[in-house]
C-alpha positions as CSV (number, residue, x, y, z in Angstrom):
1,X,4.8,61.0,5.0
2,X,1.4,62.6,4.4
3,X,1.5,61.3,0.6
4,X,2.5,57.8,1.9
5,X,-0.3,57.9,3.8
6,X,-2.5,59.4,1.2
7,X,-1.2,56.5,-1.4
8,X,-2.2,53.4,1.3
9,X,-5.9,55.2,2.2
10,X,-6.6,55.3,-1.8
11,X,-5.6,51.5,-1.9
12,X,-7.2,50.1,0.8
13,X,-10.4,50.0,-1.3
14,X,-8.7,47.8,-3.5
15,X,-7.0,45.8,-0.8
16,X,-10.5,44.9,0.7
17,X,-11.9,43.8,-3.0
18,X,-8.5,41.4,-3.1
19,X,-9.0,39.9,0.8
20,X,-12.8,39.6,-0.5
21,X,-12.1,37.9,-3.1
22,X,-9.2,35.5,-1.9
23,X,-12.4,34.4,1.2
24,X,-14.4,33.6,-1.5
25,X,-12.4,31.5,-3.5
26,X,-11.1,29.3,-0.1
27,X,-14.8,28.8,0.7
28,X,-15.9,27.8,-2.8
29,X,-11.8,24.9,-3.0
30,X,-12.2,23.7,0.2
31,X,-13.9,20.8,1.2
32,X,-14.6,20.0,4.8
33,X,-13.7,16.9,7.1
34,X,-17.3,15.6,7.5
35,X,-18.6,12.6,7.8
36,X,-19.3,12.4,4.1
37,X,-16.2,12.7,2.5
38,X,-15.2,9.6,3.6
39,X,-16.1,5.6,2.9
40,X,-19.2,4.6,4.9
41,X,-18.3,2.0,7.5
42,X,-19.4,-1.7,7.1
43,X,-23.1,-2.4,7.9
44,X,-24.3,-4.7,11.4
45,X,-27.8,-4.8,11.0
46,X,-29.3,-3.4,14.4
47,X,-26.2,-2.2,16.3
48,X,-24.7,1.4,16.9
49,X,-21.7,2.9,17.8
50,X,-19.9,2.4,21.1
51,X,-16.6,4.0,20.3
52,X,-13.3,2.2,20.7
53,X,-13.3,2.3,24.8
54,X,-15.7,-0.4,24.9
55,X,-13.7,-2.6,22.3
56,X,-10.5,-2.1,24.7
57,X,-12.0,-4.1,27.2
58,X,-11.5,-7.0,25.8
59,X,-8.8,-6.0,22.5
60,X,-6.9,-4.7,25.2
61,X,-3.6,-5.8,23.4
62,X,-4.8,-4.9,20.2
63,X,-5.8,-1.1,21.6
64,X,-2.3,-0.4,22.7
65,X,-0.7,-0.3,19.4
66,X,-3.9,1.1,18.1
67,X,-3.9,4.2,19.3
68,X,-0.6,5.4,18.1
69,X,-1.2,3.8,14.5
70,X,-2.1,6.3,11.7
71,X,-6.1,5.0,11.7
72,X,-6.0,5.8,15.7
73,X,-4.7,9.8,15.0
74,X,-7.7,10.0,12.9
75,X,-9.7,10.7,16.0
76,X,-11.4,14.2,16.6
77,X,-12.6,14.7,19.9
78,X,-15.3,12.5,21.2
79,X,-14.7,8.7,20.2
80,X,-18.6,7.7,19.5
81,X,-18.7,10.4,17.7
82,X,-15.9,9.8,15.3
83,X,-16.3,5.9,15.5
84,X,-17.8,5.5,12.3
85,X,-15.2,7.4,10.5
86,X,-11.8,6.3,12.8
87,X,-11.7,3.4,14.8
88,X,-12.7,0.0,15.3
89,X,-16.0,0.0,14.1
90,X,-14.9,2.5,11.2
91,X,-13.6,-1.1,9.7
92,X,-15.5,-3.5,12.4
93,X,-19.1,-2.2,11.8
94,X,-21.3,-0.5,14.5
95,X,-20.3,-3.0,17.7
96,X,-23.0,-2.6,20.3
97,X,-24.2,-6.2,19.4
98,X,-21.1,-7.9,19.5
99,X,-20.5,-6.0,23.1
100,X,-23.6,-8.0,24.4
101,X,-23.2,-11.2,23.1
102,X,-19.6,-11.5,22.2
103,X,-20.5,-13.6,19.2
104,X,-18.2,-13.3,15.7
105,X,-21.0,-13.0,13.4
106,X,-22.3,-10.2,15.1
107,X,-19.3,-8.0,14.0
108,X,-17.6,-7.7,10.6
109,X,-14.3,-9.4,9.8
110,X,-11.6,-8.0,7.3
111,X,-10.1,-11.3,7.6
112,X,-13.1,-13.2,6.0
113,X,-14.6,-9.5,4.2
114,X,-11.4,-7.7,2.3
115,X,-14.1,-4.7,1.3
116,X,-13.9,-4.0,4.8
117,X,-9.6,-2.6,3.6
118,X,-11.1,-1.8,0.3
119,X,-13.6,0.9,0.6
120,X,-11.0,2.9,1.5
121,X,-7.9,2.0,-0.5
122,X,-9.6,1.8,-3.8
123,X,-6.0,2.3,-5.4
124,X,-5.1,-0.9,-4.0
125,X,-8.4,-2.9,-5.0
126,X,-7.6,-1.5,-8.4
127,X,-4.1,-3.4,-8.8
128,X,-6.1,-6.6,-7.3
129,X,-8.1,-6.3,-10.9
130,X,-5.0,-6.2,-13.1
131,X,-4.7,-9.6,-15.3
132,X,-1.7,-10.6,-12.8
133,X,-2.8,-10.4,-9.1
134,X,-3.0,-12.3,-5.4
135,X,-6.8,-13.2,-5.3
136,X,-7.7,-11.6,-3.1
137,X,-10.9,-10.1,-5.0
138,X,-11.6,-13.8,-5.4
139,X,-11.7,-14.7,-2.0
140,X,-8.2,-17.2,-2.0
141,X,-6.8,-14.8,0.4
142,X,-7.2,-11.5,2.5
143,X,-5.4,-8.0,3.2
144,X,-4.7,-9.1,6.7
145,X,-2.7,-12.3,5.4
146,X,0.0,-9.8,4.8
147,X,-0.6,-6.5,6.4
148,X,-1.0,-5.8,9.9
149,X,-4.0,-2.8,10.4
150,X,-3.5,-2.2,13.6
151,X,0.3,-1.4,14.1
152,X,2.1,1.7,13.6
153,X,2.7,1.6,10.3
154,X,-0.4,0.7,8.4
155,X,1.5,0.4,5.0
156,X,4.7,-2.5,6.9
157,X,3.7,-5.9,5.8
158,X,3.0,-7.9,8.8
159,X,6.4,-8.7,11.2
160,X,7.9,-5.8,10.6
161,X,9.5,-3.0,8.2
162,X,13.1,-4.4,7.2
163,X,13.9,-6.5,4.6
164,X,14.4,-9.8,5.9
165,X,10.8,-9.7,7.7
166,X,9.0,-8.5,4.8
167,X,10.3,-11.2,2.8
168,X,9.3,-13.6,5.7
169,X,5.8,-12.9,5.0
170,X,5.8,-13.3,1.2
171,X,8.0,-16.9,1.9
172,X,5.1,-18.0,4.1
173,X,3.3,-19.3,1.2
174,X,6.0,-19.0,-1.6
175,X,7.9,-21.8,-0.1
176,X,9.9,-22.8,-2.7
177,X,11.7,-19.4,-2.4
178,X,13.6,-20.4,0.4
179,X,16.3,-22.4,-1.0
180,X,19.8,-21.3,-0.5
181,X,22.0,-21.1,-3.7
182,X,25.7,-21.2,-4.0
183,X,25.4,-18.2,-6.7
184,X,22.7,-15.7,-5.1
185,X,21.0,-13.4,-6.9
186,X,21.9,-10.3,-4.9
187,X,18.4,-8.6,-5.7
188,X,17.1,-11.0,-3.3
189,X,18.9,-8.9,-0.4
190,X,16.8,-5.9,-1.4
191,X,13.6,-7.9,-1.4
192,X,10.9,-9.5,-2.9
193,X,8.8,-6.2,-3.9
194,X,12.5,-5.3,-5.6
195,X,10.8,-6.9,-8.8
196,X,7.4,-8.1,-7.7
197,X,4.3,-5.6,-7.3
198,X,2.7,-7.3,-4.3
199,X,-1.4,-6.5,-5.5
200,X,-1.2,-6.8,-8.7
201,X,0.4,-6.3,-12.3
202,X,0.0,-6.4,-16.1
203,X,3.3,-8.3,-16.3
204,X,3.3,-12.1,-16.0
205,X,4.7,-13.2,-12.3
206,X,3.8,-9.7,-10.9
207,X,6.8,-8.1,-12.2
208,X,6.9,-4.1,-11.7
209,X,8.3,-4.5,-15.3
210,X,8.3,-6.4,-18.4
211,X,10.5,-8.4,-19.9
212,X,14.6,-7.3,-20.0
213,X,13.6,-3.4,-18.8
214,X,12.9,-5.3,-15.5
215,X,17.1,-6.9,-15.3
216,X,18.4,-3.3,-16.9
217,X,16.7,-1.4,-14.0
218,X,19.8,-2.6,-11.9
219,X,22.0,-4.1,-15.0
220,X,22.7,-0.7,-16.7
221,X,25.9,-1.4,-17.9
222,X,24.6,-0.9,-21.5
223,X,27.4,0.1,-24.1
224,X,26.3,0.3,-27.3
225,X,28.2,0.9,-31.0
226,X,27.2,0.7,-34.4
227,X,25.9,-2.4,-34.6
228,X,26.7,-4.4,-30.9
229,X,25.4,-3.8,-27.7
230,X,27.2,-5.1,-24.4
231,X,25.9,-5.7,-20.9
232,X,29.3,-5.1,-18.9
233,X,31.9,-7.5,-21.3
234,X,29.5,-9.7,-22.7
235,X,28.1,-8.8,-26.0
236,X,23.7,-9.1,-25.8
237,X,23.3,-8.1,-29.6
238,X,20.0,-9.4,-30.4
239,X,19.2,-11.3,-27.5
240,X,17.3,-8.1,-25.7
241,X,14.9,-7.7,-28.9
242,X,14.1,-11.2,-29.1
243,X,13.3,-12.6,-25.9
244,X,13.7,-11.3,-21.8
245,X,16.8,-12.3,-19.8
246,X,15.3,-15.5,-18.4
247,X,13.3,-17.2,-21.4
248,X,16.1,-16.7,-23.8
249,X,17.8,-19.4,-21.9
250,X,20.5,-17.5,-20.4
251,X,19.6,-15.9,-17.0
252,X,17.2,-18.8,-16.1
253,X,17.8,-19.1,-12.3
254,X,16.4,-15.8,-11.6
255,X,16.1,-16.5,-8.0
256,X,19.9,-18.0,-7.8
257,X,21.8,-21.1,-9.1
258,X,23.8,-23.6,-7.7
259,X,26.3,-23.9,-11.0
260,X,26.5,-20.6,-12.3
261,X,27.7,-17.0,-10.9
262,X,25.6,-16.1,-13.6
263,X,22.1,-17.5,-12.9
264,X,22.0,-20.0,-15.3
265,X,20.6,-23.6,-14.3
């Protein structure tokens, strides 16, 4: 006992060195939740902060979903406080002007301003540059067209998370998707975003893939020998080197066909 006691009273120099040590290292990694760490809200020339109370009193529809979305859980303690960094005017700009006058252009807009979504998601704004995009960047269209900011899931497009309103949104301008087919292409049950990157891509029509590697992601029935390759029975030698599913003539009807069970027009 006396030499286990001994053994821990010569260490505990040691153990003070290593809690030292560890303090100093968590002080010099970690970087605290201030107001600098994050993007600086929009600018409204002459107004301050009234915190997302005052918004409420008019938005009160808007305020109710608000508050349990994942922007609304950014709050820390006292709402003027925080209203730069999480809330209304975090996006909105400072809104004491538009409180007294109730005039639009005394408050700012993600609808008509995308950099308002932007500053923040700088991933997405990146995918918007890619030689394939939705203009968005260029002013045709805006964040809010699809996505709904205030609702509980910031990342849902707008009308909801299941397939069949997701896809509702995209159809709302790609119209002539809404054909029925006699021979659907069962991708389309999984959704648009199943082969289309919604921001932006380097493949032509947005594809989250190139060429055949986009069909084989679901098509992986590859067999291959010493000089064939098939796709389930039907032997594709050649036809995957020299041109993609659809342009070689085959699999034209990408989005389903009306003579073929096999897409063709």
């Amino acid at each position: 006992m006396l030499g286990y006691v001994l053994g821990w009273a010569l260490n505990l120099p040691a153990l003070l060195c290593l809690s030292l040590l560890s303090a100093v290292l968590i002080s010099c990694t970690t970087t605290p939740y201030t107001p600098s760490t994050v993007a600086a809200p929009p600018q409204v020339p002459g107004a301050t902060f009234v915190g997302n109370h005052a918004c409420s009193e008019c938005h009160d529809k808007i305020h109710e979903g608000f508050h349990d979305s994942p922007h609304g859980r950014f709050y820390r303690g006292d709402e003027v406080q925080w209203a730069s960094i999480a809330g209304c005017e975090s996006c909105h700009g400072a809104g004491s002007k538009h409180v007294e006058t109730g005039l639009a252009a005394d408050i700012v807009n993600p609808r008509t301003e995308p950099q308002a979504c932007l500053k923040c998601h700088v991933a997405t704004h990146g995918e918007f540059t890619l030689p394939h995009h939705h203009r968005v960047l260029e002013g045709k269209m805006t964040c809010v067209d699809c996505h709904e900011p205030h609702g509980r899931n910031i990342h849902q497009i707008a009308g909801g998370l299941g397939t069949q309103q997701r896809d509702a949104v995209c159809i709302r301008c790609h119209k002539e998707q809404t054909r029925t087919h006699v021979f659907e292409h069962e991708a389309l049950r999984e959704g648009c975003v199943t082969c289309h990157n919604p921001h932006g891509s380097v493949n032509r029509g947005m594809l989250v893939q190139r060429d055949a590697n986009l069909c084989l992601r679901c098509h992986a029935q590859v067999q291959t020998g010493a000089d064939r390759v098939f796709i389930g029975k039907m032997d594709h030698t050649g036809l995957l080197r020299n041109s993609t599913c659809w342009s070689a003539g085959c699999h034209s009807a990408v989005h389903g066909s009306n003579f073929s069970p096999r897409l063709l027009y």
